[in-house]
ZADO-1210 file (C-alpha; in nm, 4 decimals, padded with zeros to 6 digits):
<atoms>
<atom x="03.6748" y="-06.5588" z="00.2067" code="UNK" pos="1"/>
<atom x="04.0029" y="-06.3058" z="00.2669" code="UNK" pos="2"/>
<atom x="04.1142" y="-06.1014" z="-00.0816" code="UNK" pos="3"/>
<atom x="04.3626" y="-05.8985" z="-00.1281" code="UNK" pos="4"/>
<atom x="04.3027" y="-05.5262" z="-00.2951" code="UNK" pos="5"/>
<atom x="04.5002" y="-05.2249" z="-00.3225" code="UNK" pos="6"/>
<atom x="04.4091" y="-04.8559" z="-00.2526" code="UNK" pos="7"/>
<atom x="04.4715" y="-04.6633" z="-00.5744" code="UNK" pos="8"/>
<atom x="04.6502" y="-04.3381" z="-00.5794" code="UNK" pos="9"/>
<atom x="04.3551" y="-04.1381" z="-00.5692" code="UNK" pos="10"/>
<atom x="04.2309" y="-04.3584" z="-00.2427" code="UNK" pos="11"/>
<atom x="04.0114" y="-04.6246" z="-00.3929" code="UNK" pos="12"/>
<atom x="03.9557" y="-04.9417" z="-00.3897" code="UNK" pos="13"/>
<atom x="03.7671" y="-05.2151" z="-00.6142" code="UNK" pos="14"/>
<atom x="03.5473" y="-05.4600" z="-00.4874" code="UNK" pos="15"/>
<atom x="03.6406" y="-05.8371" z="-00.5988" code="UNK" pos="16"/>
<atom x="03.3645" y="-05.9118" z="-00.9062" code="UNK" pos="17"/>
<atom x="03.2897" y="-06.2964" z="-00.7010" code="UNK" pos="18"/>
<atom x="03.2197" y="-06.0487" z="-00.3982" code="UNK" pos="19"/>
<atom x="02.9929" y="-05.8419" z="-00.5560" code="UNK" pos="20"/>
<atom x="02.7775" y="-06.0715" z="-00.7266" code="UNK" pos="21"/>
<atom x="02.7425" y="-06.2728" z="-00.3887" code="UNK" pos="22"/>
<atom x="02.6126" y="-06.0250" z="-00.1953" code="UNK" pos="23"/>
<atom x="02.4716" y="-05.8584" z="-00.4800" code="UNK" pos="24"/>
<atom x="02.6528" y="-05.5364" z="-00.5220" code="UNK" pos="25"/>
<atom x="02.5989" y="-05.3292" z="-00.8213" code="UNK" pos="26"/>
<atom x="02.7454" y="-04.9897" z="-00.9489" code="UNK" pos="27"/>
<atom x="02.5743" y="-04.7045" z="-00.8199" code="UNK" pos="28"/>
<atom x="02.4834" y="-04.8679" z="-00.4416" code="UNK" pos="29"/>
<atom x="02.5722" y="-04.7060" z="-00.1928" code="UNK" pos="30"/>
<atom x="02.7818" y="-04.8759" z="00.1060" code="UNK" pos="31"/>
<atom x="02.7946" y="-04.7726" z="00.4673" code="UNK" pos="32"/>
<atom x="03.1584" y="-04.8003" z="00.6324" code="UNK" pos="33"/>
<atom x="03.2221" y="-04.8687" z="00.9875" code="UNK" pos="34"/>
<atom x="03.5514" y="-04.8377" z="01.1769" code="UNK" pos="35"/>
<atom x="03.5615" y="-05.1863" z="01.4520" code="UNK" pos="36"/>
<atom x="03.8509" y="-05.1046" z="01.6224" code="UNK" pos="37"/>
<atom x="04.1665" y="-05.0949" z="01.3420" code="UNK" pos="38"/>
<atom x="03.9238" y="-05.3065" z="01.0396" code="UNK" pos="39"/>
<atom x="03.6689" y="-05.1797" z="00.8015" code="UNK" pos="40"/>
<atom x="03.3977" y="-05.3030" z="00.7474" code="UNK" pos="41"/>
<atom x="03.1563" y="-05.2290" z="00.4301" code="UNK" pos="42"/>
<atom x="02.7755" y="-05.2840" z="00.4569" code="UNK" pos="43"/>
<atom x="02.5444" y="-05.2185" z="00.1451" code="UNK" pos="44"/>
<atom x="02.2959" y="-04.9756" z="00.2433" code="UNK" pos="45"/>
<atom x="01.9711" y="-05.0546" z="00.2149" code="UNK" pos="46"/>
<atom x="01.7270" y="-04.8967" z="-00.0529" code="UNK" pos="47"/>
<atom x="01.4588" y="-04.8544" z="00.2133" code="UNK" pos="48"/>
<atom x="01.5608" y="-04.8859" z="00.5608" code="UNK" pos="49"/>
<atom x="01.1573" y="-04.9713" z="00.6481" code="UNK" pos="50"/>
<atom x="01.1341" y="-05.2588" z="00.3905" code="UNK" pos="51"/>
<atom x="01.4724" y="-05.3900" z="00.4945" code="UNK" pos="52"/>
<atom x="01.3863" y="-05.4010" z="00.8873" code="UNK" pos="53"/>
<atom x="01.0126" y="-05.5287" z="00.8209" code="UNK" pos="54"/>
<atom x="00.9633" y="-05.8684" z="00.9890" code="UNK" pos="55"/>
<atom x="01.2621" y="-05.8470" z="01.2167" code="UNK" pos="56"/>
<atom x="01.1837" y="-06.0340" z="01.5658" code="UNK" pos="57"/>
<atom x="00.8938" y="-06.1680" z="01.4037" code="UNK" pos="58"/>
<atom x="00.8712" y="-06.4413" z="01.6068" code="UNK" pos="59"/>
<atom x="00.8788" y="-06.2094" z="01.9499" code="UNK" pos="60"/>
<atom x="00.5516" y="-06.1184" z="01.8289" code="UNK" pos="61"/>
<atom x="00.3963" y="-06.3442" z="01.7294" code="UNK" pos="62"/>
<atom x="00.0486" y="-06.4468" z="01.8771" code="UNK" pos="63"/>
<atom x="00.0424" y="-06.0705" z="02.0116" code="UNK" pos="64"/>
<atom x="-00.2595" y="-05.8620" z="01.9592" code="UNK" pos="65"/>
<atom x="-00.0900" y="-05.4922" z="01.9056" code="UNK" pos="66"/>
<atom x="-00.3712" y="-05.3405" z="02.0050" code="UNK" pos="67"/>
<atom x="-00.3876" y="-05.5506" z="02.3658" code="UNK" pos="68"/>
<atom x="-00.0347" y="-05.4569" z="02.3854" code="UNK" pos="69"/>
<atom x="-00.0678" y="-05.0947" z="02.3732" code="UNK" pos="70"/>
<atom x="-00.3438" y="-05.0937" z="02.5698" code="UNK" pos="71"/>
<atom x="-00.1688" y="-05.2701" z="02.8445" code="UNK" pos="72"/>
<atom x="00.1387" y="-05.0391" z="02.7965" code="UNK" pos="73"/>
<atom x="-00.0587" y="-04.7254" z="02.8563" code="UNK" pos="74"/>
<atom x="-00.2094" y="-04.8721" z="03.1873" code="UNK" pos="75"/>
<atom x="00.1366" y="-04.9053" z="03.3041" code="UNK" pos="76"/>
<atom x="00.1961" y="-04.5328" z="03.2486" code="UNK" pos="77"/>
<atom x="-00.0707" y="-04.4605" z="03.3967" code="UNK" pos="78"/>
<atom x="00.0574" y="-04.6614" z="03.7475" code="UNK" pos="79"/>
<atom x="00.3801" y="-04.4726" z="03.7196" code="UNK" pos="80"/>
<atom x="00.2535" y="-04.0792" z="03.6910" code="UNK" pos="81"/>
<atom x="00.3074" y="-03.9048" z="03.9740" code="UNK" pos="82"/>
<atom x="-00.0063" y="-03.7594" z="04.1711" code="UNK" pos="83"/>
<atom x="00.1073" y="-03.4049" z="04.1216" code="UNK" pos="84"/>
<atom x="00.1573" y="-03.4665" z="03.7519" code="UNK" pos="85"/>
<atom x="-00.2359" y="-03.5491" z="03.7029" code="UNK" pos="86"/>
</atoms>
């Protein structure tokens, strides 16, 4: 969906109401902006960055035992210090 807005005079612009509500925009949030090459782009920011990342790759993980995984990680590093570190 392309819309058309206008900067104000004082360098502003206001989000389309249909916009809003779809992705759930409401005054007071806060939006990140990032510059892709000559386009904006506006990303609501999330309340809490840890609740908004939980469960991402979920599926990578799944059937791992985190402890087992560590475990296995730290052997490795083990493997790869050097003598005259130990």
């Amino acid at each position: 969906m392309t819309v058309r807005v206008r900067v104000n005079s004082r360098n502003q612009v206001t989000l389309p109401a249909a916009l809003r509500k779809q992705i759930n925009i409401k005054s007071g949030d806060s939006l990140l902006v990032e510059r892709r090459g000559d386009h904006l782009l506006l990303i609501p920011e999330p309340d809490h960055y840890s609740r908004r990342l939980r469960g991402l790759h979920r599926e990578i993980w799944a059937g791992v035992d985190p402890h087992e995984y560590v475990r296995q990680e730290r052997e490795g590093w083990r493997d790869q210090v050097s003598p005259a570190a130990v």
